[in-house]
mmCIF file of the N, C-alpha and C atoms, coordinates in Angstrom:
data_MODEL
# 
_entry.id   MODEL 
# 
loop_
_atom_site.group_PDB 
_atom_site.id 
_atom_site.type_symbol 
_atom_site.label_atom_id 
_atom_site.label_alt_id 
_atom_site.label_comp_id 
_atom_site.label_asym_id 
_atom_site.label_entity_id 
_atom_site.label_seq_id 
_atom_site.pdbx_PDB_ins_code 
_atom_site.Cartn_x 
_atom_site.Cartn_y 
_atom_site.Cartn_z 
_atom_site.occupancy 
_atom_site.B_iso_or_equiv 
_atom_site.pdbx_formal_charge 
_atom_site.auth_seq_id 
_atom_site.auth_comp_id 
_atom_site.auth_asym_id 
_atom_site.auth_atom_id 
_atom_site.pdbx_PDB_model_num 
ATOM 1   N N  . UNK A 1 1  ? -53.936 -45.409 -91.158 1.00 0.00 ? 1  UNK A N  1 
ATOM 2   C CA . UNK A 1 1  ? -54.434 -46.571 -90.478 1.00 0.00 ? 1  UNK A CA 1 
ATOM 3   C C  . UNK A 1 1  ? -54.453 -46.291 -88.975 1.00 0.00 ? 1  UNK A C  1 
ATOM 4   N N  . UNK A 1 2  ? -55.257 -46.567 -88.711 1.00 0.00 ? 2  UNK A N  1 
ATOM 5   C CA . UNK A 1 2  ? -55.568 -46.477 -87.133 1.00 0.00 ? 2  UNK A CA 1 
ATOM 6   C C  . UNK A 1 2  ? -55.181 -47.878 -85.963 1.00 0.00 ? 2  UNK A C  1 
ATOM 7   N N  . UNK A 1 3  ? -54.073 -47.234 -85.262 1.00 0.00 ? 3  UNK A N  1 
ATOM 8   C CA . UNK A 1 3  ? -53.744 -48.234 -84.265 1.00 0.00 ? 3  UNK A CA 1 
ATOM 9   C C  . UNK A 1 3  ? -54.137 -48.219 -82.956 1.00 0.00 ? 3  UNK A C  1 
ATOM 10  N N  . UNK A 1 4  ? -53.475 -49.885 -82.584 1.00 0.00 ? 4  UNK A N  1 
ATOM 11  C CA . UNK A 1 4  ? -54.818 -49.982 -81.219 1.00 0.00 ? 4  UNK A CA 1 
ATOM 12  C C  . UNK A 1 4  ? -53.826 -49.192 -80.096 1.00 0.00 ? 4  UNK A C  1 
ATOM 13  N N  . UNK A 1 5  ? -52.932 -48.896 -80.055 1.00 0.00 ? 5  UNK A N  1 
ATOM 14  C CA . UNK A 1 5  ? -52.081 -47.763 -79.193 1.00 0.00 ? 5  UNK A CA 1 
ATOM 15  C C  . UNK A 1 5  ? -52.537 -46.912 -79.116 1.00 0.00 ? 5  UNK A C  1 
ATOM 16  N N  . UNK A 1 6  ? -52.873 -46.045 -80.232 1.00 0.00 ? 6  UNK A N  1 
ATOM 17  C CA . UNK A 1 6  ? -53.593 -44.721 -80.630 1.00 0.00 ? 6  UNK A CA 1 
ATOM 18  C C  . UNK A 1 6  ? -55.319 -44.663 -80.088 1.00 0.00 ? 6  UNK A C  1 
ATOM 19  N N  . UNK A 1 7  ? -56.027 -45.881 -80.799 1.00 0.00 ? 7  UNK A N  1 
ATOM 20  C CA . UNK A 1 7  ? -57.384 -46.091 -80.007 1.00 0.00 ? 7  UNK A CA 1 
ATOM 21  C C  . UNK A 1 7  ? -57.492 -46.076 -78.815 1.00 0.00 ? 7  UNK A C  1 
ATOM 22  N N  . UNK A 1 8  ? -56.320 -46.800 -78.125 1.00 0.00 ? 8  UNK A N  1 
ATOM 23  C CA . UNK A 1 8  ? -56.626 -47.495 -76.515 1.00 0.00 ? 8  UNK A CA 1 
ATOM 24  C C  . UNK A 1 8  ? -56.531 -45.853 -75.711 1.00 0.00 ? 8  UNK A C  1 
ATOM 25  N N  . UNK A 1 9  ? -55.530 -45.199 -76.376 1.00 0.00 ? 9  UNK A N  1 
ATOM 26  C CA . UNK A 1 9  ? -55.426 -43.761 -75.447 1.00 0.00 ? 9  UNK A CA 1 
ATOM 27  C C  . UNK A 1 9  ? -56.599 -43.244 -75.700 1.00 0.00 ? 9  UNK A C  1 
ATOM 28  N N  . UNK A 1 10 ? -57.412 -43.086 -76.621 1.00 0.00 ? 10 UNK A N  1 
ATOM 29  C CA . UNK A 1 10 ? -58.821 -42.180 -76.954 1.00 0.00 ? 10 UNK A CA 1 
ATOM 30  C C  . UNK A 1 10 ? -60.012 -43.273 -76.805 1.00 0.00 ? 10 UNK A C  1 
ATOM 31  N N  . UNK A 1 11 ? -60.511 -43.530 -75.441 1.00 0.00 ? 11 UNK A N  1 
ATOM 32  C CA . UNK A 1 11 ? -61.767 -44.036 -75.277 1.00 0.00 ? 11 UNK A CA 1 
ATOM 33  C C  . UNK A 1 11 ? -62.744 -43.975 -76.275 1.00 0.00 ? 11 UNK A C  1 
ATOM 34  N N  . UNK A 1 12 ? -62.896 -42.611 -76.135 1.00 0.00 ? 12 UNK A N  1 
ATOM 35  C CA . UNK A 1 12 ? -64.808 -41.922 -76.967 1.00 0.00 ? 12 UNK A CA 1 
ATOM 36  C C  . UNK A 1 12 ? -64.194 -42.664 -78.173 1.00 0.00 ? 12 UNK A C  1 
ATOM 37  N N  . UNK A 1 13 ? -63.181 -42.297 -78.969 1.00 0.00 ? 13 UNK A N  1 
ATOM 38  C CA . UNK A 1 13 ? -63.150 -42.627 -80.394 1.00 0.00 ? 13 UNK A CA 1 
ATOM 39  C C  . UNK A 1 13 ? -63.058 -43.960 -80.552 1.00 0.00 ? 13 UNK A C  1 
ATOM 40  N N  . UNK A 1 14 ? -62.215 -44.534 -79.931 1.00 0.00 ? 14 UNK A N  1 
ATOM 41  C CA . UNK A 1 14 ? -62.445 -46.211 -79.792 1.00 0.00 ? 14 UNK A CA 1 
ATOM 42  C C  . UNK A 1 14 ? -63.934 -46.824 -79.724 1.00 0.00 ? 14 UNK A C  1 
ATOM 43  N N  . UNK A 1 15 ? -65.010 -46.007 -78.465 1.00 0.00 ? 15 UNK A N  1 
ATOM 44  C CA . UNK A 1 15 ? -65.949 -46.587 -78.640 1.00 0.00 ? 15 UNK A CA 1 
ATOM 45  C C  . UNK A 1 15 ? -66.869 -46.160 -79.722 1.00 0.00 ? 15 UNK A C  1 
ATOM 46  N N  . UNK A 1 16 ? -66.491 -44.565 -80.813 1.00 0.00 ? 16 UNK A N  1 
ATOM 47  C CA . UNK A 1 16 ? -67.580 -44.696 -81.271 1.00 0.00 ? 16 UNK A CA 1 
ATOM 48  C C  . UNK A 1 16 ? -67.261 -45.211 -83.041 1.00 0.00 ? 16 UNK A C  1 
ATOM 49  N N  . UNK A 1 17 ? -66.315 -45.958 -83.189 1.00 0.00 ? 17 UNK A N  1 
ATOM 50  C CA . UNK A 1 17 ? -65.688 -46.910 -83.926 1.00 0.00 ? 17 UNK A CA 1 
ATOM 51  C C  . UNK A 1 17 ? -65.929 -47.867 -83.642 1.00 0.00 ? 17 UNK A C  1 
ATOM 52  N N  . UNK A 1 18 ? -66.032 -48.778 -82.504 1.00 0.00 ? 18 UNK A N  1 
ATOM 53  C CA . UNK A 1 18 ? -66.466 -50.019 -82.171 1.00 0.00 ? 18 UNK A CA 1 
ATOM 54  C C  . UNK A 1 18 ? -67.582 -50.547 -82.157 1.00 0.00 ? 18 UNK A C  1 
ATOM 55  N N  . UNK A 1 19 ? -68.459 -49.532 -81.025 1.00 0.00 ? 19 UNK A N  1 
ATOM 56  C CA . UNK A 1 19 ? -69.557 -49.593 -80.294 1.00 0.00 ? 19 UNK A CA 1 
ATOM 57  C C  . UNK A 1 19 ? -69.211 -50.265 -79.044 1.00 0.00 ? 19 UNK A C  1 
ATOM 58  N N  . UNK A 1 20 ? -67.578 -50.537 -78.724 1.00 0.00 ? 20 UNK A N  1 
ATOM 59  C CA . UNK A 1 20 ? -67.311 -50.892 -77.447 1.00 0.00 ? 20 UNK A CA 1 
ATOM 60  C C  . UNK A 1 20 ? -66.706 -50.221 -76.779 1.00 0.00 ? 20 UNK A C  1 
ATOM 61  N N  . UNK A 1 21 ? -66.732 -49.884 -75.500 1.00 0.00 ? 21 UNK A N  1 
ATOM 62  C CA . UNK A 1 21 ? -65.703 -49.972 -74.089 1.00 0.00 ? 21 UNK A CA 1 
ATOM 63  C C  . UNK A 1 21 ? -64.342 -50.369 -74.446 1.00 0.00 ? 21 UNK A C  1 
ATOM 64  N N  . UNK A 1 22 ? -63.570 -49.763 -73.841 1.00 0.00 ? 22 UNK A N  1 
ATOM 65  C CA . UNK A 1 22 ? -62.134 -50.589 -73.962 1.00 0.00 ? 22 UNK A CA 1 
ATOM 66  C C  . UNK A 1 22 ? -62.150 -51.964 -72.819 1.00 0.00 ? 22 UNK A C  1 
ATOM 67  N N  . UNK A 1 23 ? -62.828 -51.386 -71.695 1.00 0.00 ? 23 UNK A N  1 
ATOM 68  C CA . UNK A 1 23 ? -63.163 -52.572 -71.172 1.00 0.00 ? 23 UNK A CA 1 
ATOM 69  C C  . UNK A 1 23 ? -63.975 -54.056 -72.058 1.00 0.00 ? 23 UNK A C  1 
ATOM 70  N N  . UNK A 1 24 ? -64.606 -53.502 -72.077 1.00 0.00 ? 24 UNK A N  1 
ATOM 71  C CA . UNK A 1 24 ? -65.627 -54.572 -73.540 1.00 0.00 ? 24 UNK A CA 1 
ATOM 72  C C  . UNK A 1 24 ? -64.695 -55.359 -74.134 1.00 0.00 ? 24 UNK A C  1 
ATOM 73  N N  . UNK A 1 25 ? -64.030 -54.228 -75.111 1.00 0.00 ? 25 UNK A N  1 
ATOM 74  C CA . UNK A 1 25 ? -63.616 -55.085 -76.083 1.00 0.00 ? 25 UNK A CA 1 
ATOM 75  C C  . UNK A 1 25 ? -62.017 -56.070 -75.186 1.00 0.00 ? 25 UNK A C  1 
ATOM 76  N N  . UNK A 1 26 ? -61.435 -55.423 -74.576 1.00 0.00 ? 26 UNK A N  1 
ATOM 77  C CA . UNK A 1 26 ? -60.670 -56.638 -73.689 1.00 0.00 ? 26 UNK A CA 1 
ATOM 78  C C  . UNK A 1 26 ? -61.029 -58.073 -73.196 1.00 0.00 ? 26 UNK A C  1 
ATOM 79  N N  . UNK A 1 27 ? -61.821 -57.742 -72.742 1.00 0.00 ? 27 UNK A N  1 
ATOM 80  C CA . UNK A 1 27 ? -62.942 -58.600 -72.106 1.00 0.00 ? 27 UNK A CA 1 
ATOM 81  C C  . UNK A 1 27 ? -62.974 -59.838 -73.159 1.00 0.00 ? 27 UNK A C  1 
ATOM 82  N N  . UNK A 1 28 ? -63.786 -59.161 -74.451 1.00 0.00 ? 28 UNK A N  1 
ATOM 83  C CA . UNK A 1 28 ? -64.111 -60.372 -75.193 1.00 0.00 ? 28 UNK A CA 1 
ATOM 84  C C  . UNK A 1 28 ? -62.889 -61.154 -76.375 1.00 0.00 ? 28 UNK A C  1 
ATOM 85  N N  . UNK A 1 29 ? -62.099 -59.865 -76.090 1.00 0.00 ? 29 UNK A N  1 
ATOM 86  C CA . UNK A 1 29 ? -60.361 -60.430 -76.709 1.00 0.00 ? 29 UNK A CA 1 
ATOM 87  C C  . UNK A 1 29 ? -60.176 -61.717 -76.029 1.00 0.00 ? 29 UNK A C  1 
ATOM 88  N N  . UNK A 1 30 ? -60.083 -60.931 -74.187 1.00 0.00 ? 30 UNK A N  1 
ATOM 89  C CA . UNK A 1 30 ? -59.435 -62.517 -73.945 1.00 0.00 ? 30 UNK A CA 1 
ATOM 90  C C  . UNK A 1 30 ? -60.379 -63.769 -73.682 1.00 0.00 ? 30 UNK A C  1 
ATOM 91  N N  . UNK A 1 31 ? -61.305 -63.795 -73.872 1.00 0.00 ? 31 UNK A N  1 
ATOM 92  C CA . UNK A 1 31 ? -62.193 -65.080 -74.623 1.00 0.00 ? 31 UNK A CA 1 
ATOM 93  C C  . UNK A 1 31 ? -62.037 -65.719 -75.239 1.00 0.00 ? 31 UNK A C  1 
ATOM 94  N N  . UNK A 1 32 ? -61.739 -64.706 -76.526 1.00 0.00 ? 32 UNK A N  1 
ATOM 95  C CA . UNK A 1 32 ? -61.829 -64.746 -77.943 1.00 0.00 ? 32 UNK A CA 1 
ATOM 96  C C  . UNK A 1 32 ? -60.328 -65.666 -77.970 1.00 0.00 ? 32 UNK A C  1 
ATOM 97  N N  . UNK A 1 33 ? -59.169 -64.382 -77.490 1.00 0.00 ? 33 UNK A N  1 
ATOM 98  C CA . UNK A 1 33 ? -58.175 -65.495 -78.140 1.00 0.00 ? 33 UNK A CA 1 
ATOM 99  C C  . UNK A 1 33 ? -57.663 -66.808 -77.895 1.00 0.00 ? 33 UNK A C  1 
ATOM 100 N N  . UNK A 1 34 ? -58.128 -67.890 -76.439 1.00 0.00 ? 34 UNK A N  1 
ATOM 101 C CA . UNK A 1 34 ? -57.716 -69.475 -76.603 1.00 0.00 ? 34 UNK A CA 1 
ATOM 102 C C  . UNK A 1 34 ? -58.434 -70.061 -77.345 1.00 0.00 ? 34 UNK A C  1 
ATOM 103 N N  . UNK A 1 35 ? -60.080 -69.779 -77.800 1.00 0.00 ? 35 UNK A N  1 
ATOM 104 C CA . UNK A 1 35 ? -60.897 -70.574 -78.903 1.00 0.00 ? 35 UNK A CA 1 
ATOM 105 C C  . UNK A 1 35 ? -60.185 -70.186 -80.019 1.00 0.00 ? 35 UNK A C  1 
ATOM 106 N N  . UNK A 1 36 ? -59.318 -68.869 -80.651 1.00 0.00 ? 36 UNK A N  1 
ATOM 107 C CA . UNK A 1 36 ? -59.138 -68.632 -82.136 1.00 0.00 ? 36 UNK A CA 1 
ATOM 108 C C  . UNK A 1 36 ? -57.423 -69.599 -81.931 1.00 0.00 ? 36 UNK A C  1 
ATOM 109 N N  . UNK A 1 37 ? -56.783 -69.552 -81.147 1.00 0.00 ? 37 UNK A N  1 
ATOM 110 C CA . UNK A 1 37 ? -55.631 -70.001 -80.957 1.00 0.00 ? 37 UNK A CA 1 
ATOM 111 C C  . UNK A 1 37 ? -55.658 -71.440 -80.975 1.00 0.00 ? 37 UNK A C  1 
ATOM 112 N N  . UNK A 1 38 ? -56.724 -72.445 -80.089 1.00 0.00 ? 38 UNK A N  1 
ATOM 113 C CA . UNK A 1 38 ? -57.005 -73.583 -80.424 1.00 0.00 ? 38 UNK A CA 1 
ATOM 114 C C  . UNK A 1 38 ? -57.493 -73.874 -82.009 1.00 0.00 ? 38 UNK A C  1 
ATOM 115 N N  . UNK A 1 39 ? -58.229 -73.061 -82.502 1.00 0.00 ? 39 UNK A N  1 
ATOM 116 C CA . UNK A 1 39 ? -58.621 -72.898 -83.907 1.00 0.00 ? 39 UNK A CA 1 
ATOM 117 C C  . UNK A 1 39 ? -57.338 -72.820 -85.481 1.00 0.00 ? 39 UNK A C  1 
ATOM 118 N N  . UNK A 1 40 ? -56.876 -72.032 -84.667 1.00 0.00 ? 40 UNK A N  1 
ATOM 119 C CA . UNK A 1 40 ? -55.244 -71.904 -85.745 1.00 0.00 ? 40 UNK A CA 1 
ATOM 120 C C  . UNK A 1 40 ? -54.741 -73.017 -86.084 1.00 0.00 ? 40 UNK A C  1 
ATOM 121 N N  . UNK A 1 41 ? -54.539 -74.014 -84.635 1.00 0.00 ? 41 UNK A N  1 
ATOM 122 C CA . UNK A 1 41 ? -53.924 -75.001 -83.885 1.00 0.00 ? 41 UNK A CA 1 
ATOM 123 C C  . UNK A 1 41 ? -54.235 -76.071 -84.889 1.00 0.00 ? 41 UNK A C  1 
ATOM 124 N N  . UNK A 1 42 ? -55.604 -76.100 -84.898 1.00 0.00 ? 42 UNK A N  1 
ATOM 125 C CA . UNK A 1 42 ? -56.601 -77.625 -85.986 1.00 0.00 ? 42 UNK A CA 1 
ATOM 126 C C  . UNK A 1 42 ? -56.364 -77.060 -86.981 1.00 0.00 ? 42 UNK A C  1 
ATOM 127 N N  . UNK A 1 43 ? -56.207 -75.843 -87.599 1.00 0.00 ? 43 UNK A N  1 
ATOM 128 C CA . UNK A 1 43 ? -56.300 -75.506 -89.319 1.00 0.00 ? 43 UNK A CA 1 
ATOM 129 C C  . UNK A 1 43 ? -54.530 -75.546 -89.395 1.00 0.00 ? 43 UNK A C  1 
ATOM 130 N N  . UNK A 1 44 ? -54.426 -75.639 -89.036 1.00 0.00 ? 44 UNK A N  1 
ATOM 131 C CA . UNK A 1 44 ? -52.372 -75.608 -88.880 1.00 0.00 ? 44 UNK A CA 1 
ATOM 132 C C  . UNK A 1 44 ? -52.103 -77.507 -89.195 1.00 0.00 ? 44 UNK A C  1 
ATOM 133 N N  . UNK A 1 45 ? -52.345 -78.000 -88.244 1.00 0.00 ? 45 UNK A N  1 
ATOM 134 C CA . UNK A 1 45 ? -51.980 -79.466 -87.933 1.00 0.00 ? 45 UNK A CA 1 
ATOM 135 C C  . UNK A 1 45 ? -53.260 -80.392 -89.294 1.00 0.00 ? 45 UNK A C  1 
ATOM 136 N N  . UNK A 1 46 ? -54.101 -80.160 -89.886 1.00 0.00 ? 46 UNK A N  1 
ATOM 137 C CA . UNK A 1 46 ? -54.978 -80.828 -90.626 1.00 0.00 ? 46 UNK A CA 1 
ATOM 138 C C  . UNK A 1 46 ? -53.807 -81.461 -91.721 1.00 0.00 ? 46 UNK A C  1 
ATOM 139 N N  . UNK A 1 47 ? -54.617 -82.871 -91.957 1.00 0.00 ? 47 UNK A N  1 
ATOM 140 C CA . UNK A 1 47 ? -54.084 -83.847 -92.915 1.00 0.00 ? 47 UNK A CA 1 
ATOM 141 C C  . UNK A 1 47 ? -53.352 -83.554 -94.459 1.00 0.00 ? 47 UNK A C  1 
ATOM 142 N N  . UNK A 1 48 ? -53.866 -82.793 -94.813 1.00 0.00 ? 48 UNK A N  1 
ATOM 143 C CA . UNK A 1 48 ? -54.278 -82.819 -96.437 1.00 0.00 ? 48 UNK A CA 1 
ATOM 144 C C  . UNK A 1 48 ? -53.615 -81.127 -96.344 1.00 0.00 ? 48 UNK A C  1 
ATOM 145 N N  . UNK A 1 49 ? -53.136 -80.626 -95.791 1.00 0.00 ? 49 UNK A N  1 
ATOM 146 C CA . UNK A 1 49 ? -51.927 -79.422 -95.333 1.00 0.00 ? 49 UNK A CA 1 
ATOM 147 C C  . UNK A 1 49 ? -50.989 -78.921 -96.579 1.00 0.00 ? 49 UNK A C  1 
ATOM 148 N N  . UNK A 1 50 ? -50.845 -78.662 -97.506 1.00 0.00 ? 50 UNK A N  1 
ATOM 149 C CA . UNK A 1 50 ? -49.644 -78.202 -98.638 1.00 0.00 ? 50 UNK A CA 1 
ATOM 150 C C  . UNK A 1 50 ? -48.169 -77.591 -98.120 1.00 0.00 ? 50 UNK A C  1 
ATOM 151 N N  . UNK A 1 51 ? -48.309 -76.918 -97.106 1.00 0.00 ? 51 UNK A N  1 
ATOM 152 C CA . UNK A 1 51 ? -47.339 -75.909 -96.534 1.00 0.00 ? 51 UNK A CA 1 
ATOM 153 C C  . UNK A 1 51 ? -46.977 -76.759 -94.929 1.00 0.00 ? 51 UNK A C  1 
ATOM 154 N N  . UNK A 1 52 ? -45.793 -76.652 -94.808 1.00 0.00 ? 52 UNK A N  1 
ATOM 155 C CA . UNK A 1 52 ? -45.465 -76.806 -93.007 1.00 0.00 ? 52 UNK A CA 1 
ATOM 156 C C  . UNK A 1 52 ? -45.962 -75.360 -92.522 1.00 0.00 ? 52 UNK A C  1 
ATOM 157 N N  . UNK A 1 53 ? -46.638 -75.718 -91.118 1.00 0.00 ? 53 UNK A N  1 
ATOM 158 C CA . UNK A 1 53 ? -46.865 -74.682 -90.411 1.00 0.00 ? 53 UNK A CA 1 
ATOM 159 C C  . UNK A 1 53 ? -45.742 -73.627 -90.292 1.00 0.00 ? 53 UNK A C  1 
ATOM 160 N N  . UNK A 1 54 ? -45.919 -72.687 -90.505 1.00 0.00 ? 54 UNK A N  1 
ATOM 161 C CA . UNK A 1 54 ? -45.097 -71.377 -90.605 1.00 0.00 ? 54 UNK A CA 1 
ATOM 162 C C  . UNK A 1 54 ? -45.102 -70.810 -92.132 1.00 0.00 ? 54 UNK A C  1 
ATOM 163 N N  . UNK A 1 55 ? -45.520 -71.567 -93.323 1.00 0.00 ? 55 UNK A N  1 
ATOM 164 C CA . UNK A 1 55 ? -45.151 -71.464 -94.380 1.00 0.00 ? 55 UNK A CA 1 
ATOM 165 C C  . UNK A 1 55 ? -46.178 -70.345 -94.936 1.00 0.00 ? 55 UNK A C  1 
ATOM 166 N N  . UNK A 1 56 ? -46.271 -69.875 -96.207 1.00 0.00 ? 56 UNK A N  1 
ATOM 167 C CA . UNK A 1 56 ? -46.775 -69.317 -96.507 1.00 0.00 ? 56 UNK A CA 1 
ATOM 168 C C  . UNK A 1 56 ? -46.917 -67.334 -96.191 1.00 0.00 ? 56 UNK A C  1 
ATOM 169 N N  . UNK A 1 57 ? -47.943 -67.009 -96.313 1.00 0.00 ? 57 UNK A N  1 
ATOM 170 C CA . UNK A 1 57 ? -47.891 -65.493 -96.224 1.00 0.00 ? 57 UNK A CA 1 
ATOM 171 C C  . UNK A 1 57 ? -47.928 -65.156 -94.322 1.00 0.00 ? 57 UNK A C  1 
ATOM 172 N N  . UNK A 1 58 ? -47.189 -64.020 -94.369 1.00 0.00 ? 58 UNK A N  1 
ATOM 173 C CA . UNK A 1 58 ? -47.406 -63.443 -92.900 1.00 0.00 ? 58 UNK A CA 1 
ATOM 174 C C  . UNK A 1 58 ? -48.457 -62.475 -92.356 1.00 0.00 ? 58 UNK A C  1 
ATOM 175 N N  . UNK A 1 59 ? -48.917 -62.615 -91.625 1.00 0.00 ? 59 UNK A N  1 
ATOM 176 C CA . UNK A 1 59 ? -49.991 -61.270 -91.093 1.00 0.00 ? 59 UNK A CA 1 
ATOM 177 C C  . UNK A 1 59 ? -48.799 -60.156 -90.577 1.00 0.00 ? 59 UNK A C  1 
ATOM 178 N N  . UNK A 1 60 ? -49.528 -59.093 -91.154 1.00 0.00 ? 60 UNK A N  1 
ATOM 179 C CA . UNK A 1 60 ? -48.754 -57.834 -91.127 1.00 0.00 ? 60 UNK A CA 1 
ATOM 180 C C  . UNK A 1 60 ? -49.023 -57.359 -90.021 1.00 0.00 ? 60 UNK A C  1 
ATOM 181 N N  . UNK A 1 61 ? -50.632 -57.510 -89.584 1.00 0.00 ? 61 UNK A N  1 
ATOM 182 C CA . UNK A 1 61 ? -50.895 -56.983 -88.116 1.00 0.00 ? 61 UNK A CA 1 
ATOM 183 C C  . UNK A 1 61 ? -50.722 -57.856 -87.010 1.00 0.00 ? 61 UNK A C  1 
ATOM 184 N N  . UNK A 1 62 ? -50.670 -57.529 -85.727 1.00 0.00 ? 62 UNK A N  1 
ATOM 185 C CA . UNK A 1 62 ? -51.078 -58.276 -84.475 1.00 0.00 ? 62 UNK A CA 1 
ATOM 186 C C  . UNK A 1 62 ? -52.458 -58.631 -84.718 1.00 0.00 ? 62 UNK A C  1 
ATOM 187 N N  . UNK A 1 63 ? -52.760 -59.434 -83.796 1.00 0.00 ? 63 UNK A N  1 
ATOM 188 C CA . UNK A 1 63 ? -54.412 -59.898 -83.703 1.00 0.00 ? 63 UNK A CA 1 
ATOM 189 C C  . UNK A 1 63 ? -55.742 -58.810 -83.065 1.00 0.00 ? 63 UNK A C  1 
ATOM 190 N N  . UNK A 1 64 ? -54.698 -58.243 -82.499 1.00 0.00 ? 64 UNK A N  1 
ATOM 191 C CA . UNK A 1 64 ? -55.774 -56.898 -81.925 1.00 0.00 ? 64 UNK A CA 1 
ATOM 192 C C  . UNK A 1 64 ? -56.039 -55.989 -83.136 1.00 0.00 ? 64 UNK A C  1 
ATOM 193 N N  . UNK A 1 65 ? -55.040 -55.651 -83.538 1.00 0.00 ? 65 UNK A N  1 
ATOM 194 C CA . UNK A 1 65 ? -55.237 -54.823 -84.841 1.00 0.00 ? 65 UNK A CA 1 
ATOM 195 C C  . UNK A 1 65 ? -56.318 -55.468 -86.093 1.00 0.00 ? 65 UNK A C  1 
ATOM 196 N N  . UNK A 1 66 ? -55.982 -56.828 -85.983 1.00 0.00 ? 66 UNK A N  1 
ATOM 197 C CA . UNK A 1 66 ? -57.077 -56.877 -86.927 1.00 0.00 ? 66 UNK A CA 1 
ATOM 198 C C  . UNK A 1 66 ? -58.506 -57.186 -86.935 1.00 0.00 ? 66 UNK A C  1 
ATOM 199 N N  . UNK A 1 67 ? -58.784 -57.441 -85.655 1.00 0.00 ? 67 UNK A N  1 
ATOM 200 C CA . UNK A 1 67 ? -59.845 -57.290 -84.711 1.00 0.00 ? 67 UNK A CA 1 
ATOM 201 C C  . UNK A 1 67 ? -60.153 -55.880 -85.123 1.00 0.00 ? 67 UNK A C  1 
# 
């Protein structure tokens, strides 16, 4: 498995896996993550919910990684 430690040191291979820049893809990370974080936020807190927030399965990766 390929990590973003390992990518971030090798530009070329990062970009020719991506099709982005490390700049790029930063860039649109931090965009990306207060809309997906506000997003969690509403699918977390919704009415009709089975589990308290925290419950259920864990993500194994960080969010970059699974990006």
């Amino acid at each position: 498995m390929l990590r973003w430690e390992i990518l971030r040191s090798k530009p070329l291979r990062f970009r020719s896996l991506t099709g982005l820049t490390l700049d790029e893809f930063e860039e649109r990370f931090a965009r990306f993550l207060p809309v997906w974080q506000q997003q969690e936020r509403e699918r977390l807190s919704r009415p009709a919910r089975r589990r308290w927030p925290g419950g259920g399965r864990k993500d194994r990766l960080p969010l970059p990684h699974q990006l």
